[in-house]
Each structure stands twice: as structure tokens, then as C-alpha cells.
C-alpha positions in Angstrom: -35.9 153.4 0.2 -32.6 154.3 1.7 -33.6 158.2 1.6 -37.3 157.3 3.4 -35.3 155.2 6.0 -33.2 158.2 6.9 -35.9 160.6 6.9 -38.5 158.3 9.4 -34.9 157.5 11.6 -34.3 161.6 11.8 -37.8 162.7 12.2 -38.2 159.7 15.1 -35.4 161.2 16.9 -36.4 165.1 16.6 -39.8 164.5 17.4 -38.7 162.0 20.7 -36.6 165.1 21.5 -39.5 167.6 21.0 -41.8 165.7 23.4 -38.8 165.3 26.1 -38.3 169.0 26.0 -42.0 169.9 26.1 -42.4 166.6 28.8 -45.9 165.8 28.3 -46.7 162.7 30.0 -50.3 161.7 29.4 -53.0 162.7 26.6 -55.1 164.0 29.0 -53.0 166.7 30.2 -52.6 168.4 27.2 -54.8 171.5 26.4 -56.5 172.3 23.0 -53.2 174.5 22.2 -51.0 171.8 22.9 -53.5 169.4 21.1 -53.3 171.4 17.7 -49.3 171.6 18.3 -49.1 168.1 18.5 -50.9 168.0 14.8 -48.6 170.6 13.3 -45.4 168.5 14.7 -47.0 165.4 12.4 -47.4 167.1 9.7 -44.5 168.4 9.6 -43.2 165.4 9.5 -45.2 163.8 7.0 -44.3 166.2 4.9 -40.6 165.2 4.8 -41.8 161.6 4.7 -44.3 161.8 1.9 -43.1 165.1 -0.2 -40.2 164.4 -2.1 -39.7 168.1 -3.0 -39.5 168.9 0.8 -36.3 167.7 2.6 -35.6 166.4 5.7 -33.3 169.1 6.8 -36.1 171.8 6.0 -38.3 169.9 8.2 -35.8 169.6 11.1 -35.1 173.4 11.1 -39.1 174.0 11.3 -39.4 171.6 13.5 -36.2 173.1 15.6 -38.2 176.8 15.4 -41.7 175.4 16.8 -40.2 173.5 19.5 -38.8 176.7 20.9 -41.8 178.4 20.3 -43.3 175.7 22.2 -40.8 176.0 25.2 -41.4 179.8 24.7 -44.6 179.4 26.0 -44.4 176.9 28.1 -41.8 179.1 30.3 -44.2 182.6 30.0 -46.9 180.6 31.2 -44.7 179.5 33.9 -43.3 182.6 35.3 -46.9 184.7 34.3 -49.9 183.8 35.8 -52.3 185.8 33.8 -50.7 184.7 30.4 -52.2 180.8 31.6 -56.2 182.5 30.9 -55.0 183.6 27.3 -52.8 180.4 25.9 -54.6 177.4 27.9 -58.0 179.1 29.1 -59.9 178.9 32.5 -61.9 176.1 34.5 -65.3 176.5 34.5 -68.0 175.6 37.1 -71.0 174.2 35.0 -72.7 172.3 37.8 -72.9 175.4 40.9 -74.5 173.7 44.3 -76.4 170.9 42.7 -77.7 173.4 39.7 -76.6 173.5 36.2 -75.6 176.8 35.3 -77.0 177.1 31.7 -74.9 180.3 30.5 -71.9 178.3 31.4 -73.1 175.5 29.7 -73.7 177.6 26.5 -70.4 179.4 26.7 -68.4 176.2 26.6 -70.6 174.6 23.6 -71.6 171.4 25.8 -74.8 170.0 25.5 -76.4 168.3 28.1 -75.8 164.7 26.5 -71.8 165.7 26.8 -72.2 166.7 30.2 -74.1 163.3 31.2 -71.3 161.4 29.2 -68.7 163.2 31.0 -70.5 162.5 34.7 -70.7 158.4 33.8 -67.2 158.7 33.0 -66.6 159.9 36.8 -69.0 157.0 38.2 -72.0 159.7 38.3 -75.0 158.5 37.3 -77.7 160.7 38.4 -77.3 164.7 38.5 -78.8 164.8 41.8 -75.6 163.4 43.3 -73.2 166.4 42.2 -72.7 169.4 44.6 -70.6 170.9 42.3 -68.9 169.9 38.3 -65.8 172.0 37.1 -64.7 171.6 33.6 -61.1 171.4 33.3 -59.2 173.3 30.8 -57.8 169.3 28.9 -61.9 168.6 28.8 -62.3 166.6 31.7 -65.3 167.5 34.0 -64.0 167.2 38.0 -67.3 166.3 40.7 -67.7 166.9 43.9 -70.5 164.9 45.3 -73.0 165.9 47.7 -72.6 165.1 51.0 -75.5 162.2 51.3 -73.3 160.5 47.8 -69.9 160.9 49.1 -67.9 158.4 51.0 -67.9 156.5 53.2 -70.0 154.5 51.8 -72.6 151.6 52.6 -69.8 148.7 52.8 -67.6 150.9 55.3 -70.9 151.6 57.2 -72.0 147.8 57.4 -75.9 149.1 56.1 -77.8 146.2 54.1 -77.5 146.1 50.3 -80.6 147.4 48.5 -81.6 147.4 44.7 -79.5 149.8 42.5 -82.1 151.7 39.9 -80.3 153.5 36.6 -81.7 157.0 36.3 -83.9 157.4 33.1 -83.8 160.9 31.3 -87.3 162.1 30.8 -86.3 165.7 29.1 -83.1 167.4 27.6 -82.8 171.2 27.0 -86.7 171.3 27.0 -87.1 168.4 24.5 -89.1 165.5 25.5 -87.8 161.8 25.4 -91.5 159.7 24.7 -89.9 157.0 24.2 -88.2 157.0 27.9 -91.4 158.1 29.1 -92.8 155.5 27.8 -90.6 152.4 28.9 -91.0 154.0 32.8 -95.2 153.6 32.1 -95.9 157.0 32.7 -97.7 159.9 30.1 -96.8 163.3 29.6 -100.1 164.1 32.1 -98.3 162.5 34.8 -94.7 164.3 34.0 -96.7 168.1 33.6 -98.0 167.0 37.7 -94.6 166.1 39.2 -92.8 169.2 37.3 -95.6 171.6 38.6 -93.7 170.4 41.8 -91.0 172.4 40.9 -92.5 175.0 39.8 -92.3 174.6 36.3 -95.6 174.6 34.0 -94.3 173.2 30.8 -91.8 170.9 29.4 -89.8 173.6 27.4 -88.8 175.8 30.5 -87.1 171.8 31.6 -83.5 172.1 31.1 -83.2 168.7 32.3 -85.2 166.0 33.9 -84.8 162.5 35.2 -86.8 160.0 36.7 -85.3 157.1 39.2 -87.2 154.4 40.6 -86.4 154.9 43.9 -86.3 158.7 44.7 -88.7 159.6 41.8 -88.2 162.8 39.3 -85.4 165.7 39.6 -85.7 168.3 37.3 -84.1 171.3 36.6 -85.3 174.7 35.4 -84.0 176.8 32.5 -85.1 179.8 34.5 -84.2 179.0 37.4 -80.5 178.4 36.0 -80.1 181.5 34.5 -81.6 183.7 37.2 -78.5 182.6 38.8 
């Protein structure tokens, strides 16, 4: 007991040091290569707590060695610009002037229900209202609202309250959603009419459609996204 004591007390301490040198503040400001440091660091430790052939001062020499190759990299990426593209990667613009841009989307492995979870999380309901949506290299997704969506809003210009609607998805990636088709009171007839609207002749050329009962359907087409 007193040996596990001394090795949780010592392994407290290095790693308190380790994040004080590396001075990452919140979770969400960490990239992916900081995220999979952050896992080596525990297990390192837990190695030391839960191996009894590996010894504390082992683990505190590792642990000595990654940390400066951690402050390594934090200082080239630093004093290099370029070398921030290789270690913690690149924003990416997957929603370009209202459009998705579907080879974006494909390249950063996000399907559309991730992108829609991502929007709600930024008080975005409704595609229609984003001008343009940058993924951030921690995973976040950054909006900028069109211009009709962004502030001031209705309070600060004393207009009447009206009924809020909650968009429905009707398609996702050129699958169908029935059952949201359904629970609206419309058929596929009457989805196949408003999507000729935009041009768009059958469901699988959708990559995304939506229906809200005050402004009526927005879709988007796959070819249309990757013409651009």
C-alpha cells in the first residue's frame, strides 16, 4: 500500500507538471495529436500504478522524454507556420455560401447526421440559415449566418412574436426518411414536385433535404455540390 501511495503521489505531480508546461486549458482546444498524447501520458502512468514489474522511476523518465517531445513541438509549431498543416491539420470550409461542399464533406469522414449535430450545437437548426461552416481543426464546426438569420434580432427590432417551426429532414445523402415524410402528411409524389424545383429529378441525386412549415422545402444537390 505504501509503494502504490508513492507511485499515484509521484505520478500526480509529474503529470500536473506535464500539463503546466504544455498549458492546455480546455478539452476543446486540444487537437487529435494532443488528444492521443494525453492517452499515452495515462498509460504511462497506469503502468507504474498497475504493473508491479514496471517502476515508478521508469515511468517518470518516459514520462520526462515525452513531455519534451511535447514542448518540442509545441515550440516548432510556434516559430514555423507550415509545420501547424502537418502536426495539427487545416480548417476546412464544409458549408461554402449556403452549399455543402460534398468532397469536403467526404474528405473529413462527416456524415450529414454529424454535420446537423454539430450545427444544433451552435443554435442552428435549419441549413438554410448558414452562409458559411468551417470545421475547426479540435472538431468544432464555426457558422456564420446568413445575413436575413444574423443579429439583430426580432426582440432588438421590436417585430411581433410568431410561431417557431423545427425543420424536419426529408432526405440524407440520397436516402429517403418515410417516416419524416410521413409525420409532415406528404408522399413521395409530392417531394419528387417540389425537388423538380430545384432541378433535381430523383431522390438519390438529394444530398440533403428539409422541409419547414413555414418556408417549405430546401434541398441540396449532390451535383450541384460537386460541380463546385
Amino acid at each position: 500500500m505504501l509503494q502504490l501511495t508513492l507511485d499515484l503521489v509521484m505520478g500526480f505531480i509529474a503529470l500536473l507538471i506535464t500539463t503546466r508546461i504544455l498549458r492546455k486549458t480546455q478539452i476543446k482546444e486540444i487537437s487529435p495529436f494532443d488528444f492521443i498524447s494525453a492517452l499515452v501520458l495515462g498509460e504511462l502512468l497506469g503502468n507504474a500504478i498497475y504493473d508491479e514489474d514496471v517502476r515508478i522511476w521508469n515511468v517518470l523518465y518516459a514520462l520526462g522524454i515525452w513531455t519534451i517531445l511535447m514542448y518540442a513541438i509545441e515550440i516548432i509549431t510556434l516559430k514555423f507556420r507550415r509545420s501547424r498543416k502537418i502536426i495539427d491539420g487545416e480548417p476546412a470550409i464544409i458549408i461554402r455560401k449556403g452549399k455543402i461542399d460534398y468532397n469536403v464533406l467526404k474528405k473529413e469522414k462527416i456524415d450529414l447526421n454529424e454535420l446537423l449535430s454539430l450545427l444544433r450545437q451552435k443554435d442552428v437548426f435549419s441549413l438554410r440559415e448558414v452562409e458559411y461552416g468551417i470545421l475547426e481543426q479540435s472538431g468544432e464546426l464555426s457558422v456564420l449566418r446568413k445575413y436575413e438569420y444574423d443579429n439583430p434580432t426580432n426582440k432588438d427590432m421590436n417585430l411581433p412574436s410568431k410561431s417557431v417551426y423545427l425543420p424536419v429532414s426529408l432526405i440524407l445523402d440520397g436516402e429517403l426518411l418515410k417516416k419524416h415524410l410521413e409525420v409532415i402528411g406528404f408522399d413521395e409524389e409530392w417531394l419528387l414536385k417540389q425537388l423538380h424545383r430545384y432541378g433535381i429529378n430523383k431522390v438519390e441525386d438529394v444530398l440533403y433535404a428539409e422541409w419547414k412549415k413555414d418556408e417549405g422545402l430546401y434541398a441540396v444537390s449532390k451535383n450541384a455540390t460537386e460541380k463546385e
